[in-house]
DSSP file (Angstrom, degrees, kcal/mol; ACC not computed):
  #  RESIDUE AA STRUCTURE BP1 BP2  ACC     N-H-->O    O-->H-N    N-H-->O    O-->H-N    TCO  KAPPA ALPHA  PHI   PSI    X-CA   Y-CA   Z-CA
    1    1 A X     >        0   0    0      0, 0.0     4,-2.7     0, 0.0     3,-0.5   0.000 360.0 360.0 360.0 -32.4    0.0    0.0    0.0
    2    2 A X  H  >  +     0   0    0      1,-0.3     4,-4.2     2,-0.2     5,-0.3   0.825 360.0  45.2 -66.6 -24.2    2.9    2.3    1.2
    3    3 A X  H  > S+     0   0    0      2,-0.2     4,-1.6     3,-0.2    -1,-0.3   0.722 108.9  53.5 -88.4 -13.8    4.2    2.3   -2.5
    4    4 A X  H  > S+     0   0    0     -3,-0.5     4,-2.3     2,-0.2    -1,-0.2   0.882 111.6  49.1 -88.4 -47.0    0.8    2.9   -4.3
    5    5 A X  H  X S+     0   0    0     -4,-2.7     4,-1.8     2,-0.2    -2,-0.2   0.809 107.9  53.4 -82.3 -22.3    0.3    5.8   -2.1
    6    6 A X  H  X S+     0   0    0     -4,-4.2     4,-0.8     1,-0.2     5,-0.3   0.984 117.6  34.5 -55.1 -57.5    3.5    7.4   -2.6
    7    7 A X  H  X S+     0   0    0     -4,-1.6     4,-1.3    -5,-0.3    -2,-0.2   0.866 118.4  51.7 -77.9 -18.4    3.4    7.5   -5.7
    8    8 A X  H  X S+     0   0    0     -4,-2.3     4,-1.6     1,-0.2    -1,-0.2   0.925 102.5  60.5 -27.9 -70.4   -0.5    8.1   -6.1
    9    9 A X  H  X S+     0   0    0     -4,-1.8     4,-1.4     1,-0.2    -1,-0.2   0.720 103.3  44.7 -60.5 -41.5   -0.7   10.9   -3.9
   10   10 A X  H  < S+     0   0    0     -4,-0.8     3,-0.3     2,-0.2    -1,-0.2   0.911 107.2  57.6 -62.4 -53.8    1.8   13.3   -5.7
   11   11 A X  H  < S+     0   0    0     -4,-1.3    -2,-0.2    -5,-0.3    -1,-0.2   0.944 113.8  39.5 -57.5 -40.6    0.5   12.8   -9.1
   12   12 A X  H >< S+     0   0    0     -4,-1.6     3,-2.3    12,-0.1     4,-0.5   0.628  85.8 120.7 -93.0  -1.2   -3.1   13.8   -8.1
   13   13 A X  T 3< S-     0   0    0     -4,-1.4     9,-0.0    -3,-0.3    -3,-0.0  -0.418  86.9  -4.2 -63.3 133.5   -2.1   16.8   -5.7
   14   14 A X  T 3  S+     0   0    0     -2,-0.1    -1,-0.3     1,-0.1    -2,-0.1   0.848  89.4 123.5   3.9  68.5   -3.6   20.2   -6.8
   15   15 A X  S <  S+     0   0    0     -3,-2.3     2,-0.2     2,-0.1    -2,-0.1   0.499  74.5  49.3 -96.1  -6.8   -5.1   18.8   -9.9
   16   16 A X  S    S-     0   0    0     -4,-0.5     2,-0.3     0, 0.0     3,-0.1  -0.488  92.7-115.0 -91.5 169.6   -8.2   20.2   -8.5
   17   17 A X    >>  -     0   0    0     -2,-0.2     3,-1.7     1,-0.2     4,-0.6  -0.869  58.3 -59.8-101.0 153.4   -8.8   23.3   -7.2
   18   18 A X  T 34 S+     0   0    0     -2,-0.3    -1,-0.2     1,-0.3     0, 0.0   0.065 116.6  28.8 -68.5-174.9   -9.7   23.5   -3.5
   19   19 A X  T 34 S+     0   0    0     -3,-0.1    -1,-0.3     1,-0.0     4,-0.3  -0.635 128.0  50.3 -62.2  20.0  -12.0   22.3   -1.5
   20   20 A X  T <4 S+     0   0    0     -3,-1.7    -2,-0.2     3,-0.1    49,-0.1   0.628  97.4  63.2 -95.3  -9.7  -12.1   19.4   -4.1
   21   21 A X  S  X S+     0   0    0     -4,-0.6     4,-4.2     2,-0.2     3,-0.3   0.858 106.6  42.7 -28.1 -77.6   -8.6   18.7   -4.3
   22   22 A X  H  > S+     0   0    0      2,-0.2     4,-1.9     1,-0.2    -2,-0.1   0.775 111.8  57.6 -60.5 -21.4   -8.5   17.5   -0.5
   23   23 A X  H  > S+     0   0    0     -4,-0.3     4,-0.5     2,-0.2    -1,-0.2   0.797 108.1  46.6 -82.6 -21.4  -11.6   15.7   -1.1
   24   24 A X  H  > S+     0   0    0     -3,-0.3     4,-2.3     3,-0.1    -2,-0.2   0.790 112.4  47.8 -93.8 -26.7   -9.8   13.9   -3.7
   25   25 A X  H  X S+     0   0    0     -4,-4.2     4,-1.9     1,-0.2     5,-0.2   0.964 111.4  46.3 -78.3 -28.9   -6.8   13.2   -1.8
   26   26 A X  H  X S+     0   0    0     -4,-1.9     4,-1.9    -5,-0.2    -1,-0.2   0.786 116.5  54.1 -71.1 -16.8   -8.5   11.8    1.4
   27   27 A X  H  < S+     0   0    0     -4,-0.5    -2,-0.2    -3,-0.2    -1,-0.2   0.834 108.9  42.2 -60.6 -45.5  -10.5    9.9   -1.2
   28   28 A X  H >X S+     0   0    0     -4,-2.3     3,-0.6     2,-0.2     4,-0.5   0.797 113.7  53.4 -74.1 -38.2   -7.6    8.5   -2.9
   29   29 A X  H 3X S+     0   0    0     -4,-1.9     4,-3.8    -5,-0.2    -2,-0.2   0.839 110.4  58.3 -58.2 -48.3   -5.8    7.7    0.9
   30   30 A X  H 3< S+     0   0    0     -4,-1.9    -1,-0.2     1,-0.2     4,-0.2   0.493 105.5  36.9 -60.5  -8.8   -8.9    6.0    1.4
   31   31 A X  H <>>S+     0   0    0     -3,-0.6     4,-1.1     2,-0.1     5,-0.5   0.314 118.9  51.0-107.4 -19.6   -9.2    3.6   -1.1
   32   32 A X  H  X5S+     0   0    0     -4,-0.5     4,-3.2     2,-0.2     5,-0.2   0.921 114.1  46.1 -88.0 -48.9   -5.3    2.9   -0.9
   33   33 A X  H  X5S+     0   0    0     -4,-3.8     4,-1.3     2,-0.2    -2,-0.1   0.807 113.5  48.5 -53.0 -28.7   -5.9    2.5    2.9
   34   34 A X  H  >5S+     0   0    0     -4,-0.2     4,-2.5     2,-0.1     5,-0.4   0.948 113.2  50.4 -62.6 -67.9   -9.3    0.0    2.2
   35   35 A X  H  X5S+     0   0    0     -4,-1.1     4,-2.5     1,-0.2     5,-0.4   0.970 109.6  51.4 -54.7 -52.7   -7.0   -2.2   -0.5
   36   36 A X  H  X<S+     0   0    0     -4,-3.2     4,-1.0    -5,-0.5     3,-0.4   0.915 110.2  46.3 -53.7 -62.0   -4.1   -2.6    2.0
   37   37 A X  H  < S+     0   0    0     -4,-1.3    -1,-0.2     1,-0.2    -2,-0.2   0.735 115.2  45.7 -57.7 -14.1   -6.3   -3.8    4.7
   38   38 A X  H  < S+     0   0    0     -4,-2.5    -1,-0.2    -3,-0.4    -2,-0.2   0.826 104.2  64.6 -82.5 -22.6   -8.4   -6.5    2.1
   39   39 A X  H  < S+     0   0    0     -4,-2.5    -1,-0.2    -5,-0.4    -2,-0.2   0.876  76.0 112.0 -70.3 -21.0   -5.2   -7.6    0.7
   40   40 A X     <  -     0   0    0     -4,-1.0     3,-0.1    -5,-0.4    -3,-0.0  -0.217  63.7-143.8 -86.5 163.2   -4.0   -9.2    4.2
   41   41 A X  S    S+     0   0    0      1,-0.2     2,-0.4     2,-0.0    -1,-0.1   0.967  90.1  28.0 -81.9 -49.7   -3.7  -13.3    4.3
   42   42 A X        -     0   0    0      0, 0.0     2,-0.3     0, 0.0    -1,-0.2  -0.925  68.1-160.0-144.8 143.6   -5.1  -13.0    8.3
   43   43 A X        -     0   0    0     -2,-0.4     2,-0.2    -3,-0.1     5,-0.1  -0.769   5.6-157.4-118.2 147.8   -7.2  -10.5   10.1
   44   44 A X        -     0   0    0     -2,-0.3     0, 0.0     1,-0.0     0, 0.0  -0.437  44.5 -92.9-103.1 171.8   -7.4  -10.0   14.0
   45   45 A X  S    S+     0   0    0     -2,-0.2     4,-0.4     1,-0.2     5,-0.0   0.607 126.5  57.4 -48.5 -33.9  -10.3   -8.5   15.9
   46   46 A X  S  > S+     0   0    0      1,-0.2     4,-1.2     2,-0.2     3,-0.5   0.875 107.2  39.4 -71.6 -35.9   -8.4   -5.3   15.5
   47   47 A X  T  4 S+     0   0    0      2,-0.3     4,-0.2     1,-0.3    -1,-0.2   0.122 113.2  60.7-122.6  13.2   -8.0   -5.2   11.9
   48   48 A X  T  > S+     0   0    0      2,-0.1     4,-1.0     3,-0.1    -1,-0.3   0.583 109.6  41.2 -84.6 -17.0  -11.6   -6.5   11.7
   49   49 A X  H  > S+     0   0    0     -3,-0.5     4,-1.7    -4,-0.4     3,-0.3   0.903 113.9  57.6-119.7 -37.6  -12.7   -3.6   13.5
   50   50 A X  H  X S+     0   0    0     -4,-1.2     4,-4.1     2,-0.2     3,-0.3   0.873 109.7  43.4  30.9 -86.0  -10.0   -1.2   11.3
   51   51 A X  H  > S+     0   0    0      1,-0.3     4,-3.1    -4,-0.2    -2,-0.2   0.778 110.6  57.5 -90.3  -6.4  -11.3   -2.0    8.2
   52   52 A X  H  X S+     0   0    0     -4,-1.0     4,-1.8    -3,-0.3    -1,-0.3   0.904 110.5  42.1 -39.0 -56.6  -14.9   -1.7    9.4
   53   53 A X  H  < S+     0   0    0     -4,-1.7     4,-0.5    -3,-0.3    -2,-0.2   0.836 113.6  51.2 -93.7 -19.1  -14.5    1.4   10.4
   54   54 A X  H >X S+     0   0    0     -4,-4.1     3,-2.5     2,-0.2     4,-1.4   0.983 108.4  61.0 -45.3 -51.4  -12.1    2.5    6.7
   55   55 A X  H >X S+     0   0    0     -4,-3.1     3,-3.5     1,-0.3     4,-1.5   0.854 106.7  41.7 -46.1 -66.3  -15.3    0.8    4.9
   56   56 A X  H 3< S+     0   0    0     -4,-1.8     4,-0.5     1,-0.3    -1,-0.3   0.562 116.8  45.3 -54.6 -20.4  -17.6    3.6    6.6
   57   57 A X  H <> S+     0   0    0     -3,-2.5     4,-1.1    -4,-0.5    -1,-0.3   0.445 116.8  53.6 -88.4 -14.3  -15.1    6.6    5.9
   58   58 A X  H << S+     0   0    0     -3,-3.5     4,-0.4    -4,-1.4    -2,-0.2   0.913 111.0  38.2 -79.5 -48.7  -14.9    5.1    2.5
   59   59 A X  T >X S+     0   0    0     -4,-1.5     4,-1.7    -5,-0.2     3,-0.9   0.872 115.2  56.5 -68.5 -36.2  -18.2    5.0    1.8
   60   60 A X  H 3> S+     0   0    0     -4,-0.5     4,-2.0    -5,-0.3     5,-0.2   0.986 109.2  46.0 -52.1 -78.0  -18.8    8.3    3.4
   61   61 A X  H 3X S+     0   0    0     -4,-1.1     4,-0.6     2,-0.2    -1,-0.3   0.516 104.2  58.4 -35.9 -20.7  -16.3   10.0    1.3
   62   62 A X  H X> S+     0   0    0     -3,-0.9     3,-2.9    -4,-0.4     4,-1.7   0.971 107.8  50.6 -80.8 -56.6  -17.4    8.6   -2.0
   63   63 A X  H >X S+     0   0    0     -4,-1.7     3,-2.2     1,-0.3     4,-2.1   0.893 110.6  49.0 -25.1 -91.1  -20.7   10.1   -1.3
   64   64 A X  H 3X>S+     0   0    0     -4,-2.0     4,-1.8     1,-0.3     5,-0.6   0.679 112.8  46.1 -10.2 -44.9  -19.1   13.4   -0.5
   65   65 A X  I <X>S+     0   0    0     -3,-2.9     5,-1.3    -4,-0.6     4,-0.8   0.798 112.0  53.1-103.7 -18.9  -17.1   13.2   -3.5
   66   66 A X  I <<>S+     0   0    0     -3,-2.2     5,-0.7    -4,-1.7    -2,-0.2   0.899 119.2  33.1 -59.4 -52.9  -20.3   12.2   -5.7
   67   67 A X  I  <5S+     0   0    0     -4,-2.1    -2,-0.2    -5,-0.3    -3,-0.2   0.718 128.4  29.8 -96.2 -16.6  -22.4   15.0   -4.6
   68   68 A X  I  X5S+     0   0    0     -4,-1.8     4,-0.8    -5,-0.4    -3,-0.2   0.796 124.2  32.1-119.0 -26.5  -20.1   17.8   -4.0
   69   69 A X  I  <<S+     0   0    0     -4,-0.8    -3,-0.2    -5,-0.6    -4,-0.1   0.927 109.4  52.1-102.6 -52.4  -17.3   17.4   -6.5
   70   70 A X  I >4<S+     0   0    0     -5,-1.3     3,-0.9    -4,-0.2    -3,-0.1   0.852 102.1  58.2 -62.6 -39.9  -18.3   15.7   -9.6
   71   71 A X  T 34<S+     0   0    0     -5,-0.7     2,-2.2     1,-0.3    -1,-0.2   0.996  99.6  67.8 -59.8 -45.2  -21.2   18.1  -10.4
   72   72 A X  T 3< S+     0   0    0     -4,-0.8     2,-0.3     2,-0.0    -1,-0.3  -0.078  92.8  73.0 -52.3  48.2  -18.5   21.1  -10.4
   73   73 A X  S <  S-     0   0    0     -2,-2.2     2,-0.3    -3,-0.9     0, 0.0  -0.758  77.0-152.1-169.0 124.1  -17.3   19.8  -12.9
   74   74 A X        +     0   0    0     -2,-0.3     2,-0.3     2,-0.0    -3,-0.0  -0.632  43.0 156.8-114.4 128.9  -19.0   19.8  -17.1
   75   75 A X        -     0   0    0     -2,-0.3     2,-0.4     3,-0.0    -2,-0.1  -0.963  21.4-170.3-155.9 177.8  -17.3   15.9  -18.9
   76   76 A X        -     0   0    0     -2,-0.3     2,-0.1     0, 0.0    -2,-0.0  -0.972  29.3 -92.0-166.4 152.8  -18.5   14.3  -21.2
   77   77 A X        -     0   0    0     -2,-0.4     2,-0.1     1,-0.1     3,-0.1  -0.384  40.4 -99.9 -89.4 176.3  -17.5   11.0  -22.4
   78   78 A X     >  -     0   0    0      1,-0.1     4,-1.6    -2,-0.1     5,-0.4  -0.354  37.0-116.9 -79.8 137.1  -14.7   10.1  -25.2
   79   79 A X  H  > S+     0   0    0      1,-0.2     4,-2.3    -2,-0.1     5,-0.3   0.959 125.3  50.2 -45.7 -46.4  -16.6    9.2  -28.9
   80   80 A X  H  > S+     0   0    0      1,-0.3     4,-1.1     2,-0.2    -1,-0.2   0.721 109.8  50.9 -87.6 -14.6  -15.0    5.9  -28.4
   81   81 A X  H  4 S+     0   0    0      2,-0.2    -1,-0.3     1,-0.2     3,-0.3   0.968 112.7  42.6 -38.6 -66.6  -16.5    5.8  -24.8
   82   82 A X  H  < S+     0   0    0     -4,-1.6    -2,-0.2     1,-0.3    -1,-0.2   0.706 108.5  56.6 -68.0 -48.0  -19.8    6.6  -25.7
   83   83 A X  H  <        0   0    0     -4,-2.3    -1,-0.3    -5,-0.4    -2,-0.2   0.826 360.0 360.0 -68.3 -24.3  -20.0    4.1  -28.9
   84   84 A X     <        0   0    0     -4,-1.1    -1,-0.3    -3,-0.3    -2,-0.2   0.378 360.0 360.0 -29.8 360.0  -19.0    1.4  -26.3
């Protein structure tokens, strides 16, 4: 995880303008922090209770980023998208 998020984090730092910027990096920290904790072979109580609680900041945050961040923003898909 450590390596995904170095390098992750940099590339997408202020490619937004604020306050959707930070919403995309705690977004991105959150998904890199979820994948490290499914990847592991054997889970404790602890790291049951861990990724429970990432899932719920995960979810939280996608929501956030759904509702406040993607409408600022006019896309449109690629022709080759769109004929897909």
């Amino acid at each position: 995880m450590i390596y995904v998020w170095q390098c992750a984090l940099p590339v997408f730092e202020n490619l937004l303008p604020e306050p959707h910027n930070s919403q995309a990096q705690w977004l991105l920290f959150l998904l890199c922090h979820w994948h490290a904790l499914a990847k592991l072979c054997m889970h404790t109580d602890y790291t049951l209770d861990i990724m429970e609680h990432t899932t719920a900041q995960l979810a939280q945050q996608m929501c956030n980023f759904s509702s406040e961040t993607c409408p600022a923003f006019a896309t449109k898909e690629l022709c080759h998208e769109a004929e897909s």
